[in-house]
C-alpha positions as CSV (number, residue, x, y, z in Angstrom):
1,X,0.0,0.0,0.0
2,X,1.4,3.4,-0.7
3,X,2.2,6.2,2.4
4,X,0.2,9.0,1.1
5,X,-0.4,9.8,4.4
6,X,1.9,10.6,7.6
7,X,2.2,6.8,8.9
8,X,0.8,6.8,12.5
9,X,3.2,5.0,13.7
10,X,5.9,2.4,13.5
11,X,4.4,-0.4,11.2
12,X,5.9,-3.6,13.4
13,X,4.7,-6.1,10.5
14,X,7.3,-6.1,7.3
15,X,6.1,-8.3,4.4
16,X,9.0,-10.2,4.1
17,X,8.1,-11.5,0.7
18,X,9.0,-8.1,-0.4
19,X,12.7,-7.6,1.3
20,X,15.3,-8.5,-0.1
21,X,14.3,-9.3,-3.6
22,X,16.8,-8.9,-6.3
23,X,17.0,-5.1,-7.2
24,X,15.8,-4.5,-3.5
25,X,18.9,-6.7,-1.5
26,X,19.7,-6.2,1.9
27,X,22.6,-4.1,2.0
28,X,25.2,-4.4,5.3
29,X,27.0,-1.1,6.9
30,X,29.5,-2.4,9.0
31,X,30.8,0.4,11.1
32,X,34.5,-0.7,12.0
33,X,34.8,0.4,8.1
34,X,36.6,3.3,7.1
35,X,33.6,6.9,6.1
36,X,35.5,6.2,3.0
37,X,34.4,2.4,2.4
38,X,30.6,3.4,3.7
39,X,30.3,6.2,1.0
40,X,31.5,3.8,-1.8
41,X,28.8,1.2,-0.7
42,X,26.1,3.9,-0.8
43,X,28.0,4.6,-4.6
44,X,27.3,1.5,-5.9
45,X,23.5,1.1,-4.7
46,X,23.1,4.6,-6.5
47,X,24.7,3.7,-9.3
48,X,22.6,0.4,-9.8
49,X,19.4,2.6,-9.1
50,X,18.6,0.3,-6.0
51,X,16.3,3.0,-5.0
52,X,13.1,2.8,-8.0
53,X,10.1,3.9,-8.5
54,X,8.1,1.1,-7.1
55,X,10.4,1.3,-3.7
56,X,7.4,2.8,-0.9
57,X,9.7,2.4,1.9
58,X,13.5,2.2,3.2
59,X,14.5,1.1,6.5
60,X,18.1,1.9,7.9
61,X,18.7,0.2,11.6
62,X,21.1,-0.3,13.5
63,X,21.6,-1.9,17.1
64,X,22.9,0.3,19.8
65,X,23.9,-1.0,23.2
66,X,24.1,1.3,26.6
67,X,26.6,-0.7,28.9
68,X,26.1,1.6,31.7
69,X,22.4,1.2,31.9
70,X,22.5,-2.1,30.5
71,X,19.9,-1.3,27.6
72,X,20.0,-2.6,24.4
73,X,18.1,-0.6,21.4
74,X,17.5,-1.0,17.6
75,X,16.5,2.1,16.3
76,X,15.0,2.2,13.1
77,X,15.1,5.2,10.5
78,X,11.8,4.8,8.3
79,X,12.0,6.9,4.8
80,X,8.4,6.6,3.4
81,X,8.5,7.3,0.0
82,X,4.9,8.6,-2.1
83,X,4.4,8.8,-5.6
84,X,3.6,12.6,-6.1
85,X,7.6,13.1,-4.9
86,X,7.0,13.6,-1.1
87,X,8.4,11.8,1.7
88,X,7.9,10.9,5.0
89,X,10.4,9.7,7.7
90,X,10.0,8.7,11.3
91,X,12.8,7.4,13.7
92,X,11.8,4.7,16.4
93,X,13.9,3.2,19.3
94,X,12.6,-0.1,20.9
95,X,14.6,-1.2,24.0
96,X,15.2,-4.3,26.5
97,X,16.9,-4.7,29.2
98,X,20.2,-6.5,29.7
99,X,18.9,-7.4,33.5
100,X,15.5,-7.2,33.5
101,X,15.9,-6.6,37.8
102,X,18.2,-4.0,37.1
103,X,16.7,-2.1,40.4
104,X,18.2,-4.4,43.0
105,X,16.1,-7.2,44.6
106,X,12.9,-4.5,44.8
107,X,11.6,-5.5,42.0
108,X,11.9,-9.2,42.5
109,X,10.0,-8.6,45.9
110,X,7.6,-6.8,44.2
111,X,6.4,-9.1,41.7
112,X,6.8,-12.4,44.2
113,X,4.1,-10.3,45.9
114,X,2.1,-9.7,42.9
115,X,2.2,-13.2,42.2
116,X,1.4,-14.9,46.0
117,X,-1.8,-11.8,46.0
118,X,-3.4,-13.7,42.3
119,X,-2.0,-17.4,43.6
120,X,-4.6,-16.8,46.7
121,X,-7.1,-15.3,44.7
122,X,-6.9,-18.1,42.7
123,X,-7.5,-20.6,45.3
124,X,-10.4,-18.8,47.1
125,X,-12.3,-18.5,44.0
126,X,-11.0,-22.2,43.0
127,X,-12.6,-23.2,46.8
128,X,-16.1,-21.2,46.2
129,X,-16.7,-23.1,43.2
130,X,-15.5,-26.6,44.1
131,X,-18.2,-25.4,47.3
132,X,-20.8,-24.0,45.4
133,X,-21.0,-27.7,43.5
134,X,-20.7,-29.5,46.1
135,X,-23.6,-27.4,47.6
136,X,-26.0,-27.4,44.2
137,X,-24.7,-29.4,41.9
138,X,-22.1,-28.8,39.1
139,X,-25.0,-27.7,36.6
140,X,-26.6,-25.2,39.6
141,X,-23.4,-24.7,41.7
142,X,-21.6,-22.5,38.0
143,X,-25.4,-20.9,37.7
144,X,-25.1,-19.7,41.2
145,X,-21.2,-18.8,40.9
146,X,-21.4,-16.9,37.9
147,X,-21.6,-13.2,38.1
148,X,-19.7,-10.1,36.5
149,X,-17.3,-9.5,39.2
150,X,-16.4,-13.5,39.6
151,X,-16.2,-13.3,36.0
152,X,-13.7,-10.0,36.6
153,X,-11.8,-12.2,39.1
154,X,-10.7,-14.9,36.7
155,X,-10.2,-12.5,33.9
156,X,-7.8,-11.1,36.4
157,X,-6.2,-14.5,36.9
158,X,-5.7,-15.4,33.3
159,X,-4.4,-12.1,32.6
160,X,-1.9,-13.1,35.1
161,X,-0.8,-16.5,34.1
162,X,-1.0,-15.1,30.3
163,X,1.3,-11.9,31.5
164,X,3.9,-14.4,33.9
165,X,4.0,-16.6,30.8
166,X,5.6,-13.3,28.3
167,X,7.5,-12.8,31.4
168,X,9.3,-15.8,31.2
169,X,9.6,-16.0,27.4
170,X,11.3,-12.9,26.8
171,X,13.4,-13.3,30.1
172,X,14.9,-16.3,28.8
173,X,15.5,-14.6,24.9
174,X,17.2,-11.6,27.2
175,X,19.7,-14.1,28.6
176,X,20.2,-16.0,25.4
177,X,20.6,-12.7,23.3
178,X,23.1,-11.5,26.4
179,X,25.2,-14.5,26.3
180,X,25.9,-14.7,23.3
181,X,26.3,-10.0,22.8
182,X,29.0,-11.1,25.2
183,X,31.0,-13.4,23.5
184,X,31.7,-11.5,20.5
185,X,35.3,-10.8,19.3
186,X,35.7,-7.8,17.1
187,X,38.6,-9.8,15.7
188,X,37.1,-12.2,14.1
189,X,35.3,-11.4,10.8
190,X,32.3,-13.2,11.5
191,X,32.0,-11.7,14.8
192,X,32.3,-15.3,17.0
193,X,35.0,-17.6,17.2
194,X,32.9,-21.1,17.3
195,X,31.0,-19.9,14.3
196,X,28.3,-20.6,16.2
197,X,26.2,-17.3,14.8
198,X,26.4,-14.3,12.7
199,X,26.0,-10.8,12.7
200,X,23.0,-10.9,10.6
201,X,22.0,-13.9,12.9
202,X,22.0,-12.1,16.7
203,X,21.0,-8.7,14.4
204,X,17.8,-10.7,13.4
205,X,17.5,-12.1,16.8
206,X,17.6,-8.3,18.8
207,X,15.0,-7.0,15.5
208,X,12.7,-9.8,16.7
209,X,13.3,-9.7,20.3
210,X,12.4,-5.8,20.6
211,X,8.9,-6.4,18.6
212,X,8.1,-9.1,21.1
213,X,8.9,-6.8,24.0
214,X,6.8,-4.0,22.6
215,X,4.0,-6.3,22.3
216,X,4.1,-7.9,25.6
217,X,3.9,-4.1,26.7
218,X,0.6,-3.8,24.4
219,X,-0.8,-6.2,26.0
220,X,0.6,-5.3,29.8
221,X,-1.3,-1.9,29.3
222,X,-4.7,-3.3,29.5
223,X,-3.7,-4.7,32.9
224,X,-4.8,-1.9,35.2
225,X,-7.8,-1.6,33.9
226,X,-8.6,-4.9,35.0
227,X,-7.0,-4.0,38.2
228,X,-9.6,-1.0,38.5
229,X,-12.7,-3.5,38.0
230,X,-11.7,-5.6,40.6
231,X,-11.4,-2.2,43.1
232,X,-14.5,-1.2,41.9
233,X,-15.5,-4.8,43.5
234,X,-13.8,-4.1,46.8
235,X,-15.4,-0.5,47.0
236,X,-18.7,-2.3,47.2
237,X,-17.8,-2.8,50.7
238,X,-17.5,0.3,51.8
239,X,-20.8,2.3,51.4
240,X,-19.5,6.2,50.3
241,X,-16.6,4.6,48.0
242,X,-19.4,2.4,46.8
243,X,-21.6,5.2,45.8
244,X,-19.2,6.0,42.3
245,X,-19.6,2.3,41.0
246,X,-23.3,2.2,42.2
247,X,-24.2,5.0,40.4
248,X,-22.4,3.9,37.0
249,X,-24.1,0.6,37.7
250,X,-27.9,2.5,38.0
251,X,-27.1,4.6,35.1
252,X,-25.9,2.0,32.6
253,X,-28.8,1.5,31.0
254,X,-29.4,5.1,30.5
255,X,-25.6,5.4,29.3
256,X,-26.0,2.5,27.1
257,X,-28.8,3.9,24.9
258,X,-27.3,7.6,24.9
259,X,-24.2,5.8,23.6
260,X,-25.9,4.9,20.5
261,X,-27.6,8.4,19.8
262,X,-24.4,9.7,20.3
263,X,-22.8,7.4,18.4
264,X,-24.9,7.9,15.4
265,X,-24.6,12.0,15.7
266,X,-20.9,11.5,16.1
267,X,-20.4,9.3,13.1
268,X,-22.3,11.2,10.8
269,X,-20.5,14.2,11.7
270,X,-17.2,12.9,11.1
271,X,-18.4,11.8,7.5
272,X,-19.1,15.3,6.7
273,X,-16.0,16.3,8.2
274,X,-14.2,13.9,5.9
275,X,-16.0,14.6,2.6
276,X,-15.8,18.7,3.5
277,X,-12.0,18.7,5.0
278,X,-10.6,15.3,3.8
279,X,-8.5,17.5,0.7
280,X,-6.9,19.8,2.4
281,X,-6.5,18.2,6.3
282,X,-4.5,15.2,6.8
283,X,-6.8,14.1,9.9
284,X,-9.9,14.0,8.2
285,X,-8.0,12.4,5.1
286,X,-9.8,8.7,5.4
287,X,-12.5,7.9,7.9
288,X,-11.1,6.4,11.1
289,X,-8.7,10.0,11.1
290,X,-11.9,11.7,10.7
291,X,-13.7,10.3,14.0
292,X,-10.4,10.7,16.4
293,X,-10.7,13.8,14.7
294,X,-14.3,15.1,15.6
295,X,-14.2,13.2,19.1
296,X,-11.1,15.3,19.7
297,X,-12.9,18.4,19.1
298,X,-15.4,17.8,21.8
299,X,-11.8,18.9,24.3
300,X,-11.3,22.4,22.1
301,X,-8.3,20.3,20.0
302,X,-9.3,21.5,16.5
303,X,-7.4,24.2,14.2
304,X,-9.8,26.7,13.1
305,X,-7.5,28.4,10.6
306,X,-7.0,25.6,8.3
307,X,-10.7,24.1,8.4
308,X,-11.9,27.6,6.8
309,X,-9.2,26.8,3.8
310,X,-12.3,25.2,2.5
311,X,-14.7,28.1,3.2
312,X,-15.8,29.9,6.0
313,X,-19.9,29.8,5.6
314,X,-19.1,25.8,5.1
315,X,-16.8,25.1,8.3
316,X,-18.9,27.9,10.7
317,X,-22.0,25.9,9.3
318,X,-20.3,22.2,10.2
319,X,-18.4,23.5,13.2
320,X,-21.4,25.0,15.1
321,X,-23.9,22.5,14.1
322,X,-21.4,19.8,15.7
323,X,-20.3,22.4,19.2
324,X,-24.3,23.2,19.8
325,X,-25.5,19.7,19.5
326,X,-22.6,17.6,20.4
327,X,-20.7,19.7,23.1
328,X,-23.7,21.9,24.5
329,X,-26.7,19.7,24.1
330,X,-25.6,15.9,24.5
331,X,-22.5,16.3,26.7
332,X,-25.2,17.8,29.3
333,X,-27.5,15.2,28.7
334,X,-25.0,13.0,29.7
335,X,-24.2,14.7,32.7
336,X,-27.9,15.2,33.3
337,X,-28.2,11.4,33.4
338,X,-25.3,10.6,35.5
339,X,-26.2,13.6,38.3
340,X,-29.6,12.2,38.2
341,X,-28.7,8.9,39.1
342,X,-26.1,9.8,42.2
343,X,-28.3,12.0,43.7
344,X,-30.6,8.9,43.8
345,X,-27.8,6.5,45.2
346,X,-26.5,9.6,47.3
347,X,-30.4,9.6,48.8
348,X,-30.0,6.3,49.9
349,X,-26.4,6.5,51.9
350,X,-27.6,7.0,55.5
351,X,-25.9,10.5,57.3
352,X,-24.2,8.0,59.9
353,X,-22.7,5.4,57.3
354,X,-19.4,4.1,57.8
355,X,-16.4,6.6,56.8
356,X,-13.2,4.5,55.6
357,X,-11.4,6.1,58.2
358,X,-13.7,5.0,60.6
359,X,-14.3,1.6,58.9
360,X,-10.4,0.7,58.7
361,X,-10.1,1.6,62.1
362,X,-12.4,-0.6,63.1
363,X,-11.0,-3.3,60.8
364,X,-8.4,-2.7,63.1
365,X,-9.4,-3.6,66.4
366,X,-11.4,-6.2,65.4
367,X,-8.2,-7.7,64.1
368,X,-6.2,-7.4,67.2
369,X,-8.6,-8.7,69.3
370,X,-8.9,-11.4,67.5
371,X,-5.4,-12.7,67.5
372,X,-5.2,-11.6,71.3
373,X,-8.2,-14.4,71.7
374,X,-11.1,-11.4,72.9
375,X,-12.9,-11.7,70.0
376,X,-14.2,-14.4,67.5
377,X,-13.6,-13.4,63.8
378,X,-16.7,-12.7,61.7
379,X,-15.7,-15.3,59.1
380,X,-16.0,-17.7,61.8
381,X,-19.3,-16.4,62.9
382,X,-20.3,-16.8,59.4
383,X,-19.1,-20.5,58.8
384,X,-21.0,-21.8,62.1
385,X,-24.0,-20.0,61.0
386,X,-24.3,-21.6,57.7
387,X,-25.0,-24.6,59.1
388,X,-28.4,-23.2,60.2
389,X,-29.1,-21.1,57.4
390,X,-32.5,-23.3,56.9
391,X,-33.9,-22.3,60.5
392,X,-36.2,-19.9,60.3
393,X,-36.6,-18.3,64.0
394,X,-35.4,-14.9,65.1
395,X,-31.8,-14.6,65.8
396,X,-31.8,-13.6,69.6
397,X,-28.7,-13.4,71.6
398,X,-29.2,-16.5,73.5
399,X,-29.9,-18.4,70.4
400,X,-26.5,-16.7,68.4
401,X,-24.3,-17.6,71.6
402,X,-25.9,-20.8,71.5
403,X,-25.0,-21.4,67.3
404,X,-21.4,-20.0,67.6
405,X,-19.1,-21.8,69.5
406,X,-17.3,-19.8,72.1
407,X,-19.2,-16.6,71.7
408,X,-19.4,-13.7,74.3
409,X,-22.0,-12.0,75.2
410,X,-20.6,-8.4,74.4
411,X,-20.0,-9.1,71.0
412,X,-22.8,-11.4,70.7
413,X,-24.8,-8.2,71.4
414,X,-22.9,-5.9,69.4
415,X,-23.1,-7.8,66.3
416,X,-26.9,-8.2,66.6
417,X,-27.2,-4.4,67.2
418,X,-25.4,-3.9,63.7
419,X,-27.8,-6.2,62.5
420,X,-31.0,-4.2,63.9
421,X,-29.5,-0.9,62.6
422,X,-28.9,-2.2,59.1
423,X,-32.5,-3.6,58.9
424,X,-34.0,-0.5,60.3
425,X,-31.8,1.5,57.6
426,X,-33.2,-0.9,54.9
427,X,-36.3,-0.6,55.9
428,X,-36.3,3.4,55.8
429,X,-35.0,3.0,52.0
430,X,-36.8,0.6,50.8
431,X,-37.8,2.9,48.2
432,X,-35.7,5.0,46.5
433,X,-36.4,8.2,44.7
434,X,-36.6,7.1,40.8
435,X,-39.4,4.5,42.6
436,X,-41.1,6.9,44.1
437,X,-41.5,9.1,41.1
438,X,-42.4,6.0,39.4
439,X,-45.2,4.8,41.6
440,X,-46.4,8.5,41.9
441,X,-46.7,8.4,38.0
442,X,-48.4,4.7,37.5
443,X,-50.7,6.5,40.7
444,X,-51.5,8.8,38.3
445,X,-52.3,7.8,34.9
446,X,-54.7,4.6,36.8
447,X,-56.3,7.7,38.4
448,X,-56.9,9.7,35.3
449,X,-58.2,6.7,33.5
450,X,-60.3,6.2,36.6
451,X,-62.3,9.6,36.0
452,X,-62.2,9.2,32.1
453,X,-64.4,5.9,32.7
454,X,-66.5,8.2,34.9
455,X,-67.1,10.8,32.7
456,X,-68.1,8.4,29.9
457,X,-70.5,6.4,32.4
458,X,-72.5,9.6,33.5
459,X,-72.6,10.6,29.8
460,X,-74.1,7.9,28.7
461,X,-76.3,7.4,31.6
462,X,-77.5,11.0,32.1
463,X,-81.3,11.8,31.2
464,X,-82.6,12.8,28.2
465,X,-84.8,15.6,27.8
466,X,-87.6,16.3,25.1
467,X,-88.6,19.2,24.3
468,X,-91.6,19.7,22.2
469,X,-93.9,23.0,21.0
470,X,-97.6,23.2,22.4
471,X,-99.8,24.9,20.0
472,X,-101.5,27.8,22.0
């Protein structure tokens, strides 16, 4: 395909059915030689026109290596090369490191902690299905288990095994790479005494070795957002970091279907941006440059003076059609839609909930009493409970000392008391706002029809009067 256009980036896939073709060889700089000797190479590809019409793109690279920061880079200067006589060129450096725990034994730490947090994960989640089967049945126990943020946890493991797996791929091509970088010998022509590779062979092996690393760092960049769903999961926990994610989680719906509206307005726009602009501006030249284009307008990044190239009346028309409707209109919908929906979940959070100070705190001390032996721990509490989850009587103290082994009576009456509060607190929002509004409505309309029915019964029930002339 030709480079008519600016390339975005780095293209990391070569069609090697088009290198090194005759006309087109691969030609080898080796620096130890003389300016002299380099200039009289670049002579004779001249001179045999190794540069043609048909060439779209040259790539000189070279392989540079940092000893004092142990980093090894191939930078590679791309001349792109367009029909009409202009070109392009872009210089890109890819990297690895020589050690890849160049930092000391932090990083090691780091990642053996990374690793034991997902292992643990791995086997709690691994326990509550094995449970949940035992429990239900396979068929009913996976039914039961399944849910978007157990889903989010073993995406979150996966990722993991996928991510330690890269690790340990391009650790082991680092060390083989390194080995054999370090027995080189200058002094030798081919570059290694036991012939055992080349130059072209280890420059091959660093080409290939730096695209792999700058994929694995493709892929490691989608990591945290993974990370973020499964905080979003442990916010749930704590009822005013909760109210962010349980207001996204009210308003999706909503968000959904303004997506597509906005979508469709957005789309359309940018195909009139690309058939008015697309000429004379590079980033509404093709379609896909046109919507990154119009999106980024919606954050002021546009450039007025060379959108009215193509006429003022056209661009003012296009430009604040797109600001009114898009950035004034629908942008405040959105917001509309999302303020709507926290002041609803913001109705619900009780003036004395939990702060996280408060709640850590008391995470605390409920920790160090129980490894001091005051206090039972509530997972405990919770495991002899399930064994009378099918009882139906009230919960009273005597009764919760009675089901939980070794129970006092102080916190057997301070968990029941956080028990009654929560209830009580249920109870007062056991409807919300948006319900309200929505019963009030359905009230209503059923009244309305109510009195239309009316109307029409005493219409068609109400007596008739006749009127007639006497003759006097």
């Amino acid at each position: 395909h030709g480079y008519y256009l600016t390339p975005d980036r780095f293209p990391t896939s070569i069609h090697h059915e088009l290198v090194n073709r005759p006309g087109g060889e691969t030609t080898w700089l080796y620096l130890p030689n003389t300016t002299e000797a380099l200039r009289d190479s670049i002579r004779v590809l001249e001179n045999r026109q190794w540069f043609t019409v048909p060439t779209q793109r040259v790539e000189v690279s070279f392989v540079l290596i940092n000893a004092p920061n142990n980093i090894v880079s191939m930078v590679y200067v791309n001349l792109f090369s367009v029909s009409g006589g202009r070109f392009h060129k872009q210089v890109v450096c890819g990297s690895f490191w020589v050690d890849m725990y160049h930092d000391s034994y932090r990083g090691v730490v780091l990642d053996a902690i990374w690793f034991l947090m997902v292992l643990r994960l791995f086997v709690i989640e691994t326990k509550e299905v094995v449970d949940h089967g035992r429990e239900c049945g396979l068929r009913a126990g996976l039914k039961k288990y399944l849910g978007f943020w157990n889903f989010v946890d073993w995406i979150s493991i996966v990722t993991t095994a996928a991510l330690f797996t890269l690790f340990l791929i391009q650790y082991v091509e680092t060390r083989r790479i390194v080995e054999r970088l370090h027995s080189y010998d200058f002094r030798v022509s081919s570059g290694w005494p036991d012939g055992g590779a080349t130059v072209a062979s280890i420059y091959d092996d660093i080409d290939s070795h730096v695209q792999f690393v700058q994929e694995c760092r493709r892929i490691q960049s989608f990591y945290p957002f993974i990370i973020v769903l499964r905080l979003f999961k442990s916010f749930a926990a704590q009822p005013r970091l909760a109210l962010v994610t349980r207001t996204l989680s009210l308003s999706w719906t909503s968000l959904f279907h303004f997506g597509v509206v906005f979508g469709m307005v957005t789309l359309s726009f940018a195909a009139a941006g690309m058939s008015l602009f697309g000429l004379q501006i590079e980033e509404f030249a093709t379609y896909s440059r046109s919507i990154s284009t119009t999106v980024r307008m919606l954050q002021g990044d546009f450039d007025w003076p060379f959108m009215r190239l193509v006429g003022r009346l056209e661009a003012g028309i296009w430009f604040w059609m797109y600001h009114v409707l898009v950035n004034m209109i629908m942008l405040n919908m959105l917001l509309a839609i999302i303020m709507d929906n926290y002041m609803e979940v913001k109705s619900v959070i009780t003036p004395g909930a939990d702060t996280l100070w408060s709640q850590a705190s008391e995470t605390i001390s409920d920790k160090v009493a129980t490894l001091l032996g005051r206090r039972i721990s509530r997972q405990r509490i919770l495991k002899d409970l399930g064994q009378y989850r099918d009882e139906d009587e009230a919960l009273e103290k005597a009764a919760f000392m009675r089901m939980v082994t070794g129970l006092s009576e102080g916190q057997a009456e301070a968990e029941l008391k956080k028990v009654h509060e929560q209830v009580e607190d249920d109870k007062k929002n056991a409807i919300n706002m948006s319900e309200a509004w929505g019963q009030i409505g359905h009230a209503d309309t059923k009244v309305k029809q109510l009195v239309r029915g009316m109307e029409e019964i005493l219409i068609q029930t109400k007596p008739r009067v006749r009127v007639r002339a006497r003759p006097v």
